[in-house]
C-alpha positions in Angstrom: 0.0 0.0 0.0 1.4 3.6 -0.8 1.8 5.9 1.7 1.0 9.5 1.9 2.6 12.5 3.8 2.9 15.7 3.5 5.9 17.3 3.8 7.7 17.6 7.9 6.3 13.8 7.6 8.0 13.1 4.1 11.6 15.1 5.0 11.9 13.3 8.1 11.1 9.8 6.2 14.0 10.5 3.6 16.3 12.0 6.6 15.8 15.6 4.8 14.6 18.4 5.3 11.0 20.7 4.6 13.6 23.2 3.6 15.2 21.3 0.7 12.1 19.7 -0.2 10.9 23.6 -0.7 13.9 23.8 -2.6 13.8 21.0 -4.7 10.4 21.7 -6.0 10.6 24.7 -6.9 13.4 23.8 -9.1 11.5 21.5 -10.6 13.8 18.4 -9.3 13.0 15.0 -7.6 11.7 13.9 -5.9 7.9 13.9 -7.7 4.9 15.2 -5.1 1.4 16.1 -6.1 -0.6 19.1 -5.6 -4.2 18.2 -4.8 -4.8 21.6 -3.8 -3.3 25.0 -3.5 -2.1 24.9 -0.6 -1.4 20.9 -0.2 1.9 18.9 -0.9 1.5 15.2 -0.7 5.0 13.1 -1.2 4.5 9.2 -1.9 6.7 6.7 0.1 7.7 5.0 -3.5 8.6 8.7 -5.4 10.7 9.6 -2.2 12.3 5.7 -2.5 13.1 6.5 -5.4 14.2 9.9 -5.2 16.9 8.1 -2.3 17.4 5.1 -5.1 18.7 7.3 -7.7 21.0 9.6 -5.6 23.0 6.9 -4.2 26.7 7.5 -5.0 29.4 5.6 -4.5 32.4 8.5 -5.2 32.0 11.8 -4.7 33.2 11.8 -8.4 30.0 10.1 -9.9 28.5 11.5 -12.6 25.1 13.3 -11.2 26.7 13.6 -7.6 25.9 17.7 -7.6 22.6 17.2 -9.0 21.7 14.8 -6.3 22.4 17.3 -4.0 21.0 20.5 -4.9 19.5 22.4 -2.5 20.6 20.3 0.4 22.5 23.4 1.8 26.4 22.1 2.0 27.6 23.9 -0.8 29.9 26.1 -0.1 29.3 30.0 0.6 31.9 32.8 -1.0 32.3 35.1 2.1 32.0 38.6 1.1 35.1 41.0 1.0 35.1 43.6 3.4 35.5 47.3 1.7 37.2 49.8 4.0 34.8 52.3 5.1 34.6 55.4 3.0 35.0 57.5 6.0 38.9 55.7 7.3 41.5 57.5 6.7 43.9 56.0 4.5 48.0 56.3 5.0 
């Protein structure tokens, strides 16, 4: 039998998160949910499986390795220079 859930149910199911899920969907990427109303996400135990299934890696080198793992949050962050302030007197 299929299982439903919505989404805090479904992210803690495929050890995610509601935040990536978010994420993922509006990117358009796995894995697949349905919409049965405006303001209702349903996952399905066998698309979120599957979603797990096909992201399985074995290198960090596999092909599809970055895709798998968009919008999961541990990409890393370019820190922003500092500009000296306008108002410092400069030697």
């Amino acid at each position: 039998m299929v299982r439903c859930m919505r989404p805090p149910e479904a992210a803690e199911y495929a050890r995610s998160t509601t935040s990536t899920l978010a994420k993922r969907r509006m990117l358009g990427l796995p894995p697949r949910y349905s919409k049965p109303s405006p303001n209702v996400v349903i996952y399905t135990d066998v698309d979120l499986d599957e979603w797990m299934e096909s992201s399985r890696r074995t290198s960090t080198s596999d092909e599809g390795a970055r895709a798998a793992n968009v919008g999961s949050g541990r990409r890393g962050r370019q820190r922003r220079r500092r500009e000296p302030c306008p108002d410092a007197a400069v030697e």
